[in-house]
ROSE-4610 file (N, C-alpha, C; in Angstrom, 1 decimal, always signed):
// ROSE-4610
residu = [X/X/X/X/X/X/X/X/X/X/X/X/X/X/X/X/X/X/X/X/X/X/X/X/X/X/X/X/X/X/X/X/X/X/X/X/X/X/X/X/X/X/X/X/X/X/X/X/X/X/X/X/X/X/X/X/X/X/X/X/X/X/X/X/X/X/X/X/X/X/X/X/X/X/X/X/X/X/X/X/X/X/X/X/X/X/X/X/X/X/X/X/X/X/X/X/X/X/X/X/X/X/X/X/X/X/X/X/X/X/X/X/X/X/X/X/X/X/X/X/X/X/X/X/X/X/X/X/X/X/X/X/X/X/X/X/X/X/X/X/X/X/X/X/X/X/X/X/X/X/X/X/X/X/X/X/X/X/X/X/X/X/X/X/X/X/X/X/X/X/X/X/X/X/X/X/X/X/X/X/X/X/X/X/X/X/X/X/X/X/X/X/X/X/X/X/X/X/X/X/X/X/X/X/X/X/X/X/X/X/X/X/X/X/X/X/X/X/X/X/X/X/X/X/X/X/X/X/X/X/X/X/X/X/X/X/X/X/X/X/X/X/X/X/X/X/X/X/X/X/X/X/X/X/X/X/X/X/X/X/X/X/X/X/X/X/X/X/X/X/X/X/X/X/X/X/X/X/X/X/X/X/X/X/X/X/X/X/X/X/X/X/X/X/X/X/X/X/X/X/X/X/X/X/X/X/X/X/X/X/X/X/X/X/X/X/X/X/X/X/X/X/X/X/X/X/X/X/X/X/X/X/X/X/X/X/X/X/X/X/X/X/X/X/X/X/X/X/X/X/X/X/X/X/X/X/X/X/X/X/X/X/X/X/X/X/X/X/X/X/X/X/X/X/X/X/X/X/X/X/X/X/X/X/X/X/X/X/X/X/X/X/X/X/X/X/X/X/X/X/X/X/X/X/X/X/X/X/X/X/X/X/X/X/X/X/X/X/X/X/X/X/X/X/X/X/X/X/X/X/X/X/X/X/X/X/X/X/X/X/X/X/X/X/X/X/X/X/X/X/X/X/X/X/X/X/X/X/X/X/X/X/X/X/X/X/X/X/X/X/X/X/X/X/X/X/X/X/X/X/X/X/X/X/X/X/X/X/X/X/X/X/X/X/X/X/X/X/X/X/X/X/X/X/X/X/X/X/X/X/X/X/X/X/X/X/X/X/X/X/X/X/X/X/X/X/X/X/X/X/X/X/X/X/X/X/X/X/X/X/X/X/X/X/X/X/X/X/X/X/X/X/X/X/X]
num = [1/1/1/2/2/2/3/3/3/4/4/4/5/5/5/6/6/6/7/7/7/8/8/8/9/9/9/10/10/10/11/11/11/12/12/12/13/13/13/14/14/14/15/15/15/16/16/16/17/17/17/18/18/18/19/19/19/20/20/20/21/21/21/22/22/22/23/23/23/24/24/24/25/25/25/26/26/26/27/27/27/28/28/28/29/29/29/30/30/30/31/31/31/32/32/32/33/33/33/34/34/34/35/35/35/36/36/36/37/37/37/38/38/38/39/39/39/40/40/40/41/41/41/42/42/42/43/43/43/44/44/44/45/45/45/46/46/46/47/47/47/48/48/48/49/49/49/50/50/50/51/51/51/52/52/52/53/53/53/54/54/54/55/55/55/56/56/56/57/57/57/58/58/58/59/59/59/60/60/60/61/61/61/62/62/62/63/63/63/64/64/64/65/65/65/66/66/66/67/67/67/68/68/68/69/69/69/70/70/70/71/71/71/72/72/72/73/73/73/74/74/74/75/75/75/76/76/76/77/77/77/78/78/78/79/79/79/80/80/80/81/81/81/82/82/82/83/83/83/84/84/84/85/85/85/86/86/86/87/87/87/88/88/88/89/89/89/90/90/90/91/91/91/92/92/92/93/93/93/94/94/94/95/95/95/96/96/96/97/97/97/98/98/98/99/99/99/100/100/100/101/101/101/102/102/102/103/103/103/104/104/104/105/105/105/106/106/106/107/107/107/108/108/108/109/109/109/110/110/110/111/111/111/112/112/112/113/113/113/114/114/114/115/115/115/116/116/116/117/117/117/118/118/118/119/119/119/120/120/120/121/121/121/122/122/122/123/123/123/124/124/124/125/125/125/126/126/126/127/127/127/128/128/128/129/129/129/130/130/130/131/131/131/132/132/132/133/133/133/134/134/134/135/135/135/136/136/136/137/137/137/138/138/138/139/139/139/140/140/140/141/141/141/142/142/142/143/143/143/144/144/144/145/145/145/146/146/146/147/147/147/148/148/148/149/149/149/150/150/150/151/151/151/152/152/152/153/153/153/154/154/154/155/155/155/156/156/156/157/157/157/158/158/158/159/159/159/160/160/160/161/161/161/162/162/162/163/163/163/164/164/164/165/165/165/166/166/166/167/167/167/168/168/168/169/169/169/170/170/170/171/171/171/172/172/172/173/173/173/174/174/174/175/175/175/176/176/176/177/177/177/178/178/178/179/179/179/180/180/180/181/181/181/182/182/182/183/183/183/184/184/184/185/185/185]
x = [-14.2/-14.9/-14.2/-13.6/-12.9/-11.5/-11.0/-9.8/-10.3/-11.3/-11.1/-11.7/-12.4/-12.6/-11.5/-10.4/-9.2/-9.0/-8.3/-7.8/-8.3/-9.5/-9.9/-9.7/-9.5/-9.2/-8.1/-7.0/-5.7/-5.6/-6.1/-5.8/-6.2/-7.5/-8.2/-7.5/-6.7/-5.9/-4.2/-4.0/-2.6/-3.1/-3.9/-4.6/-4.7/-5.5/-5.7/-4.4/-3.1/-2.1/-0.8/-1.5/-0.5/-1.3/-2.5/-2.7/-2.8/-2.7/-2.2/-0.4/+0.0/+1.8/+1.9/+0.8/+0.6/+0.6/-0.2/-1.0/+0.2/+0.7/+1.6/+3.0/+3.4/+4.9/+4.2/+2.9/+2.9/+2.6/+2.1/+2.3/+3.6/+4.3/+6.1/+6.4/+6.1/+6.9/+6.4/+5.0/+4.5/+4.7/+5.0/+5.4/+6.8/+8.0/+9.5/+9.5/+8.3/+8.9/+8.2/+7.3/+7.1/+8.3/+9.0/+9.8/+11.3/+11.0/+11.4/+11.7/+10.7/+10.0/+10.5/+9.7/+9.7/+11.6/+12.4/+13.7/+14.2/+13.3/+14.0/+14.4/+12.6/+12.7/+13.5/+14.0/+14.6/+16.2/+16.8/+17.8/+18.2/+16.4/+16.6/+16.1/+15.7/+16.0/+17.7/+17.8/+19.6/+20.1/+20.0/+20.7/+20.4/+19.0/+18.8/+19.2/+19.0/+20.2/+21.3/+22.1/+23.3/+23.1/+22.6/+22.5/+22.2/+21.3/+20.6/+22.1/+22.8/+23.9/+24.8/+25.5/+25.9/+25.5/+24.2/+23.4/+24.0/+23.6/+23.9/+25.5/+26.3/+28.0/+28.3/+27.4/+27.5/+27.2/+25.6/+25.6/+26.1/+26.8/+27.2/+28.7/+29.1/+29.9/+29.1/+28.0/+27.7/+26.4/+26.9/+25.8/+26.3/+26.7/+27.5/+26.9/+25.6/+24.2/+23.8/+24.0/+23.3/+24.3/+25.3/+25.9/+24.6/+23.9/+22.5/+21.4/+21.2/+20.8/+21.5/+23.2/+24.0/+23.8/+23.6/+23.8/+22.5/+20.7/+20.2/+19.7/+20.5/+20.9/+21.1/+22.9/+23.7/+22.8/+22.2/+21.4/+20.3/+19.1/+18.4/+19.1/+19.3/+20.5/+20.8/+21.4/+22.1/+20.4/+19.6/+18.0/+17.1/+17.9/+17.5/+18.1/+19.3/+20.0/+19.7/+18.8/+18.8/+18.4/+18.4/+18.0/+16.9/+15.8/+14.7/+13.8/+13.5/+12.2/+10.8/+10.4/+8.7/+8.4/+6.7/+6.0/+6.0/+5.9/+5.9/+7.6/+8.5/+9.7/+10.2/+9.4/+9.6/+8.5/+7.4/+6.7/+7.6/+8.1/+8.7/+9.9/+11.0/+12.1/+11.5/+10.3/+9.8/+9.6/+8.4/+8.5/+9.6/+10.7/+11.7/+12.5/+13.1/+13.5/+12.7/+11.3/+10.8/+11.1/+11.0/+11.4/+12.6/+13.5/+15.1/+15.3/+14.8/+15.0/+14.2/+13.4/+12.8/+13.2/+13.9/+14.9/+16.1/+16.3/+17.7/+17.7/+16.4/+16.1/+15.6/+15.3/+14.7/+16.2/+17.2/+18.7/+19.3/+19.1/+19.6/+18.8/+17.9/+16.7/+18.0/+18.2/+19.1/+20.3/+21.2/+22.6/+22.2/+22.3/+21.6/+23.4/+24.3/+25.4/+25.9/+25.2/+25.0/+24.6/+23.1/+22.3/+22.3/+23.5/+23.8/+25.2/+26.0/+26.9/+26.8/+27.6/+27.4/+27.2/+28.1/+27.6/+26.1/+25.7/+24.4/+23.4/+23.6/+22.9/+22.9/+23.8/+24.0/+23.3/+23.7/+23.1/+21.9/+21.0/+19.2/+19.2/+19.6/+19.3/+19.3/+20.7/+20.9/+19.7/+18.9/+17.8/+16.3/+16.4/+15.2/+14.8/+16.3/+16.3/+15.9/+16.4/+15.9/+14.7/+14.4/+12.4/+11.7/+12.1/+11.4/+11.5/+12.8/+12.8/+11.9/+12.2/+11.5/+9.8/+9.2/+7.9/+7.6/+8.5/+8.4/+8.2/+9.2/+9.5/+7.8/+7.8/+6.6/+5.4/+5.1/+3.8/+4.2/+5.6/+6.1/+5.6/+5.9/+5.5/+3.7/+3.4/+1.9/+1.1/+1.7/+1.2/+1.5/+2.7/+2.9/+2.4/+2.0/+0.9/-0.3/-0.6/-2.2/-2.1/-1.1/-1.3/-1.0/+0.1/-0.1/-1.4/-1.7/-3.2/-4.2/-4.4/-5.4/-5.1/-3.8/-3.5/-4.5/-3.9/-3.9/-5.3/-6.2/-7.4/-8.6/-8.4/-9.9/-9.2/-10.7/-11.3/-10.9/-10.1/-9.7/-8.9/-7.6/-6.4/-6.0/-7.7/-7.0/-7.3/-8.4/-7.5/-6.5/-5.7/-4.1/-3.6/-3.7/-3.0/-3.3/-4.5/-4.8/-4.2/-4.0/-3.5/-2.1/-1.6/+0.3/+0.4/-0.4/+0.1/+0.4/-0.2/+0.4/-1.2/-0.8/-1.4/-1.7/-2.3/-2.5/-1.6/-0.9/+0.1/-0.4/+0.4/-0.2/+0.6/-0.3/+0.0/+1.2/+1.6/+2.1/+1.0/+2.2/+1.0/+1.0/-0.2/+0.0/+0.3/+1.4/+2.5/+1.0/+0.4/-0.5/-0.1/+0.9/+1.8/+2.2/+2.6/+2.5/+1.8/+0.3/-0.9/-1.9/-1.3/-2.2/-1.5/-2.7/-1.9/-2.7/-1.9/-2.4/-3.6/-4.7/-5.8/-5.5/-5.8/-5.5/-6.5/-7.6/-8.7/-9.2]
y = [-49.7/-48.4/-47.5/-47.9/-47.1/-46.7/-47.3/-47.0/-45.9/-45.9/-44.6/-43.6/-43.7/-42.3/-41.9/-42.6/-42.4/-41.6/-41.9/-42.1/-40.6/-40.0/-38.8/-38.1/-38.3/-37.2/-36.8/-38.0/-37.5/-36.4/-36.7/-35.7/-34.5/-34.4/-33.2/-32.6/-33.2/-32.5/-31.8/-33.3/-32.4/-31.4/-30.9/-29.9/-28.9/-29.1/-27.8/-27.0/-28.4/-27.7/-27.2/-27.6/-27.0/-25.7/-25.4/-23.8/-22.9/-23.6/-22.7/-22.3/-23.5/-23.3/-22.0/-22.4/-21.3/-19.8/-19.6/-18.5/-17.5/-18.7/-18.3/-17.8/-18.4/-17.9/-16.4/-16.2/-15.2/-14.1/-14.3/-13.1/-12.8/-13.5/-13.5/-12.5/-13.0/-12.2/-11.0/-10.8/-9.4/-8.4/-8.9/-8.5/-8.1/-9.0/-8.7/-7.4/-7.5/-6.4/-5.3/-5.1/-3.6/-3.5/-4.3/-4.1/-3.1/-3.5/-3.6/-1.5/-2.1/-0.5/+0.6/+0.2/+1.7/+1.7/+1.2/+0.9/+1.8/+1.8/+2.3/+4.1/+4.0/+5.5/+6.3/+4.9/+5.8/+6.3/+5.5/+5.7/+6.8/+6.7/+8.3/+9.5/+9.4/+10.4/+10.9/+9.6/+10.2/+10.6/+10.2/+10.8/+12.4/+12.7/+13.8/+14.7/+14.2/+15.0/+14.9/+14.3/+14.7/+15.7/+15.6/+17.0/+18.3/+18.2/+19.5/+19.7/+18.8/+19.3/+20.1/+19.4/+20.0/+21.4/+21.6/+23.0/+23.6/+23.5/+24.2/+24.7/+23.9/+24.5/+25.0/+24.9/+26.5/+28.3/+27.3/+28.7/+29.3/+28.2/+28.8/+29.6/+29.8/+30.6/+31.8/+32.5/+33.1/+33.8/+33.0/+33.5/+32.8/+33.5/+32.7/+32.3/+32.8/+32.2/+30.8/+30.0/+29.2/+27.7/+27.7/+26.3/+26.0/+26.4/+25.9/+25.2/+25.0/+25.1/+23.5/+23.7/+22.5/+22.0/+21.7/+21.0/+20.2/+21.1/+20.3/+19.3/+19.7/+18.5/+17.6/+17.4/+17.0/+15.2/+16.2/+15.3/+15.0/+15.6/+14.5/+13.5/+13.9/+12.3/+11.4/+11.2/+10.4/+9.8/+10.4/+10.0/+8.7/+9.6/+9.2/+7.3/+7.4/+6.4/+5.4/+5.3/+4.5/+3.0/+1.6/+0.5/+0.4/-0.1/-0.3/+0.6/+1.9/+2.4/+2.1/+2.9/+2.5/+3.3/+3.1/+4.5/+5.1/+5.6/+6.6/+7.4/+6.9/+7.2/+8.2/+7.2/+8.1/+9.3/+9.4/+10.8/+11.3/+11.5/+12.3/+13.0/+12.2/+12.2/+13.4/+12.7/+13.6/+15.0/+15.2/+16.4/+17.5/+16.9/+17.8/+18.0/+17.0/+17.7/+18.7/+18.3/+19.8/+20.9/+20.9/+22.1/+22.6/+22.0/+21.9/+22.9/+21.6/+22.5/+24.3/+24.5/+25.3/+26.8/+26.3/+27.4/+27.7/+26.0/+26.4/+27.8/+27.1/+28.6/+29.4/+29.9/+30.8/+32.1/+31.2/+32.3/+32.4/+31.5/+31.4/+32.4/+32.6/+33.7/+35.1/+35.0/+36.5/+37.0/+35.6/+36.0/+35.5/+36.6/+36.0/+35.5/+36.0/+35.7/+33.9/+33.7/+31.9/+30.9/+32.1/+31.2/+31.1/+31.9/+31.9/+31.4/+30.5/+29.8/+28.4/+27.7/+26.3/+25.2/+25.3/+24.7/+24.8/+25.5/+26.0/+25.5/+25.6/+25.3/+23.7/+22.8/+21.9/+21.3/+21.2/+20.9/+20.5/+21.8/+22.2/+20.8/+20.7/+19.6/+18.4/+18.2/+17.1/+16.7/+17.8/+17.8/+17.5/+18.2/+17.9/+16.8/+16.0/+14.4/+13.6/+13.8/+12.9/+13.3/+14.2/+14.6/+13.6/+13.6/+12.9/+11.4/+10.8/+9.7/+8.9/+10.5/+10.3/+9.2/+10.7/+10.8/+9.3/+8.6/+7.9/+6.2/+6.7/+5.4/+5.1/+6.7/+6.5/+6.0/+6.3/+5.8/+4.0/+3.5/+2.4/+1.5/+2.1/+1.8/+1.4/+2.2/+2.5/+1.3/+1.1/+0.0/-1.1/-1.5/-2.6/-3.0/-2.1/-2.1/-2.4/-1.8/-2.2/-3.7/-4.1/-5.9/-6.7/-6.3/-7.1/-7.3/-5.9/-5.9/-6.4/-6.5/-7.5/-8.7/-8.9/-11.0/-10.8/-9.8/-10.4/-10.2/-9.3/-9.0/-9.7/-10.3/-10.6/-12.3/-12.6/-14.0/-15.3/-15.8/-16.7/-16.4/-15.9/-16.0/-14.9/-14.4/-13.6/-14.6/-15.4/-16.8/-16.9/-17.6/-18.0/-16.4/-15.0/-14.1/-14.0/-14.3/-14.0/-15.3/-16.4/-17.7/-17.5/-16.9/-16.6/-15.1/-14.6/-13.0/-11.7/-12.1/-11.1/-10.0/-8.8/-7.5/-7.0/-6.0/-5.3/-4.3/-3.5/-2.4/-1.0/-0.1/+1.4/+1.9/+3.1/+3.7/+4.4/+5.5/+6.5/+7.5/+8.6/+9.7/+10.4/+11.6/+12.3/+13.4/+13.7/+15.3/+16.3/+16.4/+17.7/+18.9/+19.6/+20.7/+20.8/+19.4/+19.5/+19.2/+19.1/+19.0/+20.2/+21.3/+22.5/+23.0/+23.4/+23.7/+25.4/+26.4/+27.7/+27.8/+28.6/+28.7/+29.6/+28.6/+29.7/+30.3/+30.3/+31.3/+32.1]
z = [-23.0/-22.9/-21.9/-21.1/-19.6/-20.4/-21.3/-21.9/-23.1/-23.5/-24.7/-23.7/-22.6/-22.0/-21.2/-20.6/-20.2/-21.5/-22.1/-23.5/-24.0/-23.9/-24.5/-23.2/-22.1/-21.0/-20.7/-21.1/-21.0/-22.3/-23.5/-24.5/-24.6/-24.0/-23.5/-22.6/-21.4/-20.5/-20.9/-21.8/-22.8/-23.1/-24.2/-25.3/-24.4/-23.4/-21.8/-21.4/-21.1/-20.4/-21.9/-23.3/-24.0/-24.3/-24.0/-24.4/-23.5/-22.0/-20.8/-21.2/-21.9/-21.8/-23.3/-24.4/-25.5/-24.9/-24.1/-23.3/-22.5/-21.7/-20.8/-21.6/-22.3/-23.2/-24.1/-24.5/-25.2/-24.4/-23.0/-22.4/-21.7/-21.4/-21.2/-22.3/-23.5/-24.8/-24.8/-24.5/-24.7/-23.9/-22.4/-21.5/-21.2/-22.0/-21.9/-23.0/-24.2/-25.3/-24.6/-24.1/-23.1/-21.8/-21.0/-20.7/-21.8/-22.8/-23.9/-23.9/-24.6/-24.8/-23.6/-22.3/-21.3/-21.6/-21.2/-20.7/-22.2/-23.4/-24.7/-24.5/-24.1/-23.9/-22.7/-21.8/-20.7/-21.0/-22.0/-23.2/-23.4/-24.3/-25.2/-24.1/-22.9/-22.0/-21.4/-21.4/-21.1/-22.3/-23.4/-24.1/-24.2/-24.1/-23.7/-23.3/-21.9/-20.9/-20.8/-21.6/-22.0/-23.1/-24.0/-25.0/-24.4/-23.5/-22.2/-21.4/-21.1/-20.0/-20.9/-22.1/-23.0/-23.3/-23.5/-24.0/-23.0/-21.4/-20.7/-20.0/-20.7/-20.6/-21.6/-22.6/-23.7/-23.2/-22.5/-22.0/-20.7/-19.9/-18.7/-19.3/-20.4/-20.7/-20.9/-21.4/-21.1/-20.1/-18.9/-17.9/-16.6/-15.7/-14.5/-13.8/-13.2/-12.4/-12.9/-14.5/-14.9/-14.1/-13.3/-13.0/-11.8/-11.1/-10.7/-11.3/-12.6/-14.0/-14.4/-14.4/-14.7/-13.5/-12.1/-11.5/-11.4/-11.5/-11.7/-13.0/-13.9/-14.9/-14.6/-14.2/-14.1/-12.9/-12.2/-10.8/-11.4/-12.7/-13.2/-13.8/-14.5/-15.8/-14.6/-13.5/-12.7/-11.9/-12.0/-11.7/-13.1/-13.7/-15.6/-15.5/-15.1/-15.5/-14.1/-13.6/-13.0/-13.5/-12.7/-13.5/-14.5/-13.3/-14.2/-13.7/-15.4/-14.8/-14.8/-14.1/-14.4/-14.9/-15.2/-15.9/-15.4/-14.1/-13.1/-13.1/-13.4/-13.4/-14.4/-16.2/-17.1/-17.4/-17.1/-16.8/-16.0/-14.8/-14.0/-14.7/-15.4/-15.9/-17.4/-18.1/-19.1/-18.6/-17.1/-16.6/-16.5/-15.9/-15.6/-16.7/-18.0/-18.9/-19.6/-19.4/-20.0/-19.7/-18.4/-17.8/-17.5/-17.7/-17.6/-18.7/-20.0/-21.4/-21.3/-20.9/-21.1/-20.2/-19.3/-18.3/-19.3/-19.9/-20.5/-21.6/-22.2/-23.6/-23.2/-21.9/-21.5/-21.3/-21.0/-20.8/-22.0/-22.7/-24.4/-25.1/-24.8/-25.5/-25.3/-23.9/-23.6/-24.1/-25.1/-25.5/-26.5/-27.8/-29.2/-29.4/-29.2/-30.2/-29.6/-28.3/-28.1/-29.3/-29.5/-30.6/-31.8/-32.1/-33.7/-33.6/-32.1/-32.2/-32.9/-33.2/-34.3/-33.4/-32.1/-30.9/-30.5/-30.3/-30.1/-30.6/-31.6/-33.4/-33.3/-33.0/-33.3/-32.2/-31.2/-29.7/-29.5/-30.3/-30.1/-31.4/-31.9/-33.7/-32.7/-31.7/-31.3/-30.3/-29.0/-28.8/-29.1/-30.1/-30.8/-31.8/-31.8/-32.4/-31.4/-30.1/-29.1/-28.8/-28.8/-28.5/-29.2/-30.1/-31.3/-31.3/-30.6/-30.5/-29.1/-28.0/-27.3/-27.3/-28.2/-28.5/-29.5/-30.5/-31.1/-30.5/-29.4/-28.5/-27.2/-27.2/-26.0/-26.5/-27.9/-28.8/-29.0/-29.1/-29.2/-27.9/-27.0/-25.7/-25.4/-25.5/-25.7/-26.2/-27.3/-28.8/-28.0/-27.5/-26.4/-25.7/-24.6/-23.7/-24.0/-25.3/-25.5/-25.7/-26.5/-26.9/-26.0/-24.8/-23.6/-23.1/-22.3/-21.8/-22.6/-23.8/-24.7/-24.3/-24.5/-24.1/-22.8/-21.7/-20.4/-19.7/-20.2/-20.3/-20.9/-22.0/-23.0/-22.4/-22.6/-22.1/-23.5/-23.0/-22.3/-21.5/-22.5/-21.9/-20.7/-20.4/-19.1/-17.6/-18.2/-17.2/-16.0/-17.2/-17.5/-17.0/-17.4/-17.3/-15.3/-15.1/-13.6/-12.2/-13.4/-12.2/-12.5/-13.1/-13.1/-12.8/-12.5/-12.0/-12.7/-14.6/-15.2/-14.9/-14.7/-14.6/-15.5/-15.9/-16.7/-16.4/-17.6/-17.6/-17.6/-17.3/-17.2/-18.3/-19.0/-20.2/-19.6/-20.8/-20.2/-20.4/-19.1/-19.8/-21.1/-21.0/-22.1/-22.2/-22.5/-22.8/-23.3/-22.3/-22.6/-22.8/-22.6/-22.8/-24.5/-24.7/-26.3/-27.0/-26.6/-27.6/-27.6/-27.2/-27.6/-28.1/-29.1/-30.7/-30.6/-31.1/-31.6/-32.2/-31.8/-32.4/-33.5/-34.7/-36.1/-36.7/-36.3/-36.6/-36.0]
């Protein structure tokens, strides 16, 4: 009798420590592909700003005041490219290319024969592809986060997520600047 309740406790204890070992590898995994993720979009920020620094040696040919313009490019990207960012890193990085970009076309508005150059033309395409990958990668991000934080949150396995240390993750934010849309009525 002492040997089948041994016998069922050691099995119950395997069964215990192989779904703590289940638990624990799948928030590793959910956890490295949000690593995954933020690090994607910090990518497609540099590439970015390489396209933005580019824009802006187009237009420092036509505007001599704008190498202030290229230098604070030049000094986000080298911010951009640091190791590992955080969420706090990539909002910031997102902030200031907005605004980067938005100085930039603000002087581009002033020399139309810039913006009907092929350089020009081509630049804003190459731009507006990384926006997009931007935006694509940050919803990517996001979707990650939620499935981590499900592992590491909902009961059982937030357990296991609380006796090994895994946290819950922070969203990013949301580009409110690009969600007001023109009132069409």
């Amino acid at each position: 009798m002492n040997a089948a309740i041994i016998a069922i406790v050691v099995v119950l204890l395997v069964i215990l420590v192989m779904w703590v070992i289940s638990v624990q590898n799948k928030l590793v995994k959910a956890d490295e592909i949000t690593k995954n993720a933020l690090k994607q979009i910090n990518v497609q920020q540099v590439s970015r700003f390489d396209a933005l620094k580019a824009l802006v040696k187009l237009t420092r040919e036509y505007a001599q005041y704008e190498g202030d313009t290229l230098t604070k490019v030049v000094e986000a990207r080298n911010v951009a490219r640091g190791g590992n960012p955080s969420v706090d890193d990539i909002n910031k990085n997102e902030a200031m290319l907005s605004s980067l970009t938005t100085q930039v076309l603000a002087v581009a508005e002033q020399y139309p024969q810039l913006k009907a150059s092929e350089g020009y033309t081509s630049t804003m395409k190459d731009i507006k592809g990384y926006e997009e990958n931007v935006r694509l990668s940050r919803m990517t991000f996001n979707d990650t986060v939620t499935r981590f934080n499900n592992l590491a949150r909902m009961f059982p396995g937030s357990m296991v997520a609380s006796m090994l240390g895994f946290a819950p993750k922070e969203y990013l934010a949301e580009d409110t600047s690009k969600t007001e849309y023109p009132d069409i009525i």
